[in-house]
N, C-alpha and C positions, 0 to 999 in steps of 0.2 A: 478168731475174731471175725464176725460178721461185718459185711457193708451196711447193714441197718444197724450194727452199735459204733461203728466211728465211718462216716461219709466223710467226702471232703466235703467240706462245708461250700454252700455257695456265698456269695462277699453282698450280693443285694436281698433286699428281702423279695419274695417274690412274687408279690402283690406289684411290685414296681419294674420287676422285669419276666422277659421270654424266655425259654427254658425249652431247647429242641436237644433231643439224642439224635443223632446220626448213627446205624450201625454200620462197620467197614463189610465188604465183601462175605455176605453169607454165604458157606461153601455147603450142599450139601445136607446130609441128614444131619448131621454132626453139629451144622452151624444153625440148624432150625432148632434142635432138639436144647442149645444153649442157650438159645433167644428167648424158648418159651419158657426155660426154669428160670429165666434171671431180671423179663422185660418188667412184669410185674411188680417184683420189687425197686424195679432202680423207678420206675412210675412212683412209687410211696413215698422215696426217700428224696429224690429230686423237684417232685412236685411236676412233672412234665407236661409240658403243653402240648406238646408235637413228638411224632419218632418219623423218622426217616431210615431206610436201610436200603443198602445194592444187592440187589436180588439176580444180579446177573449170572450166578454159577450156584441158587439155590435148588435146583434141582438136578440132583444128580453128579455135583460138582461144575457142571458146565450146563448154560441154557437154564430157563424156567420157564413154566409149562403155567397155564391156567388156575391147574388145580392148586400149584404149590403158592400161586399170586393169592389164589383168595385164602389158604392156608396163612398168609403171612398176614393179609388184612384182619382175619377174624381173629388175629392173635393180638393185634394192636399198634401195629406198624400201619401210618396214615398212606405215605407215600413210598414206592418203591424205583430207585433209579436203578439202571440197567448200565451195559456197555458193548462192546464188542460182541461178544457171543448171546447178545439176546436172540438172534434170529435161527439158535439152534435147532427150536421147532416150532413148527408149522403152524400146528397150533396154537399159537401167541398171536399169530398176525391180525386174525380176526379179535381175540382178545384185546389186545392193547386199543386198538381203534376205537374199542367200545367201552375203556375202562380209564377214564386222563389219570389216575393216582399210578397208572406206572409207567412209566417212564422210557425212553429212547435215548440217547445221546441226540441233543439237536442239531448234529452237524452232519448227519446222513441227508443224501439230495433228495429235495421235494421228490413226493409222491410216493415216502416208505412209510409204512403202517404206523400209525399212535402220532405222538408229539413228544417234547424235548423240552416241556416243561410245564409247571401248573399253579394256580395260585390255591392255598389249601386256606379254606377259614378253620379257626382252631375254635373248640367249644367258647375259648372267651372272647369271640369274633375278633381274632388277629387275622389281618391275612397275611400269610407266609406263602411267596413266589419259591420254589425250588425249581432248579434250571441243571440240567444233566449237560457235560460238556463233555467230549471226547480228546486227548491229546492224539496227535501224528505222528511226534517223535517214536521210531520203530513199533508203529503200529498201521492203521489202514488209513490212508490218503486224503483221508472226511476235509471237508470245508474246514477255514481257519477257524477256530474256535474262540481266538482274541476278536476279530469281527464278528461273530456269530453273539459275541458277549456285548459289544459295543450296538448293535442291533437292538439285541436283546433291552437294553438299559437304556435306549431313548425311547422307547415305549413305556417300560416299566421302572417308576424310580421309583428308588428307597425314599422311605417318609413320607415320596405324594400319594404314590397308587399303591402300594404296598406295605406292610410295616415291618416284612424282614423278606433276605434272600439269601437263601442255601443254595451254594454252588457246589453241586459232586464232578468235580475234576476227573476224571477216570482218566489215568495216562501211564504209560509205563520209565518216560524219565522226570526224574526229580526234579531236576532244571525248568523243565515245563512246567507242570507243576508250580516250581516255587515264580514264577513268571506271571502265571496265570494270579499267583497270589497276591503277587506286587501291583500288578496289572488294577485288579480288581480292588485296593486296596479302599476303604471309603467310602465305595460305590457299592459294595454287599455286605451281607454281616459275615457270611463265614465263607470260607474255600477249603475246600475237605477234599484231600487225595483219596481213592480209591483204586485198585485194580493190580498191584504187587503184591497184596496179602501179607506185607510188614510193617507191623507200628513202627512209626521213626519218633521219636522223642523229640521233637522239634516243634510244638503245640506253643502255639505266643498269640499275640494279639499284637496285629504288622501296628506301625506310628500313625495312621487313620482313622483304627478304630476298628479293620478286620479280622477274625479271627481268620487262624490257617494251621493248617498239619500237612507235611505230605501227603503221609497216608493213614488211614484212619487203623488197619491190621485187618486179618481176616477174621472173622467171626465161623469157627472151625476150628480142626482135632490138628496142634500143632506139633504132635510129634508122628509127622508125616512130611512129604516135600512140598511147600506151597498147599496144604489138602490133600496130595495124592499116597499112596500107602508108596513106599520106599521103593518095594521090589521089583516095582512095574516102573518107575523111571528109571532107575537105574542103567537100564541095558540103554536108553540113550544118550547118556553119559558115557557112558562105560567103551563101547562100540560103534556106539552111532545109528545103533540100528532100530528100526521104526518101532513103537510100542505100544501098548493099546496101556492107558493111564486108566487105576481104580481109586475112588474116592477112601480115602479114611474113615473107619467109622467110631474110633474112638472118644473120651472126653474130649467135646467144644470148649474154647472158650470165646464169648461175648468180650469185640474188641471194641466201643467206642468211642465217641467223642460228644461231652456236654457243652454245650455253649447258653452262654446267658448273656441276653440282650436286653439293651434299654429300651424299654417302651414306646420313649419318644423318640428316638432318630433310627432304630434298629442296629447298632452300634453293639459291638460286644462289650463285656466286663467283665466275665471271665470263660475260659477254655478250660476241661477238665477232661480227660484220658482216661475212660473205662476201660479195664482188664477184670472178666469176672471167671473163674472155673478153669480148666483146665491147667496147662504148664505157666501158663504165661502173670495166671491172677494178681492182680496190686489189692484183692478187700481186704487189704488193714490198714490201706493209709486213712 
């Protein structure tokens, strides 16, 4: 059974409301080559306004390169948020500066390449703010990210200056994460984890009106470790000893996350959890 013969159905018609895909963590050949067999249809069957995905480890499983940014745009992904290892190469520095749909974590200190956030008009002149956050918890020392958000949201509010805002969370503990969710409850439409490469089933819409998932999953070949092929982590588990990581190249699957938003306040109504292809697929529900 196909996702175009039984979708989850969305609850508003969608004349009345916003309709964004967020993809989780593209890893990779793996996780591009899943994006371009599956973006197209979940576009028909959802009706989408917007796609969003973290392109932070689509090239090569770590870093993303220029070429693989406009690879991603020309495929139909609007905007692309990053994280931690965008600064893998060199050649993005100049790119990002000259490119605002993709993305930085905005909590690295003035004066590093591109920006941390953008406002995207969508074909039916929405405009949709997405804001890329970084967590600290066991990751690198960046500016608070709950300030950077409170900053962030007295310049840009929901309803007056925008009419939705996607927050990619990139952090590696949950707690954070689910913090940043409460935090921002109200005051964005969605807070989407990114950057552990595992869906958590914990997709709700917080008492405000926010949608939230830890994390959204990787979009990549899940029978590997995190995206990496087995035998090459292994040894630092095993020993401890240093090891040079190879990306997986088998079946991807497209992890993400649907959100529909009301028109008028930018408010969610419902959260839907894409699994399409590989080990992981839900197209039957």
């Amino acid at each position: 059974m196909s996702l175009a013969d039984n979708p989850v159905q969305l609850k508003e018609p969608h004349s009345d409301s916003l309709t964004i895909l967020f993809v989780g963590d593209l890893f990779g050949k793996s996780g591009r080559r899943a994006l371009d067999i599956h973006l197209d249809r979940l576009k028909r069957v959802y009706a989408l306004d917007m796609v969003i995905a973290n392109g932070e480890n689509s090239a090569g499983g770590i870093g993303i390169t220029p070429g693989v940014a406009t690879e991603l745009f020309q495929g139909g992904v609007d905007v692309i948020t990053t994280g931690n290892h965008i600064w893998k190469y060199k050649e993005i520095f100049d790119y990002i500066d000259n490119n605002n749909r993709l993305l930085r974590p905005m909590n690295y200190p003035p004066g590093a390449p591109g920006k941390g956030f953008v406002v995207f008009n969508t074909p039916s002149k929405m405009r949709v703010a997405v804001l890329n956050l970084s967590g600290r918890v066991f990751m690198e020392p960046l500016d608070c990210p709950f300030q950077l958000a409170d900053r962030f949201l007295e310049r840009v509010r929901l309803g007056r200056d925008v009419d939705a805002i996607m927050v990619d969370m990139h952090a590696e503990a949950s707690s954070e994460k689910g913090a940043m969710g409460h935090y921002l409850d109200g005051r964005v439409s969605a807070v989407l984890g990114s950057h552990t490469h595992i869906p958590t089933a914990d997709h709700q819409i917080l008492p405000k009106g926010t949608a939230f998932q830890t994390d959204v999953g990787m979009t990549g070949c899940y029978n590997s470790v995190i995206g990496m092929k087995t035998e090459t982590v292994m040894p630092r588990f095993l020993r401890q000893m240093p090891t040079h990581f190879e990306q997986m190249q088998g079946e991807g699957t497209l992890c993400g996350t649907i959100v529909s938003l009301n028109k008028g306040n930018g408010l969610c109504q419902q959260i839907i959890p894409i699994r399409l292809g590989g080990q992981l697929s839900n197209t039957g529900l």
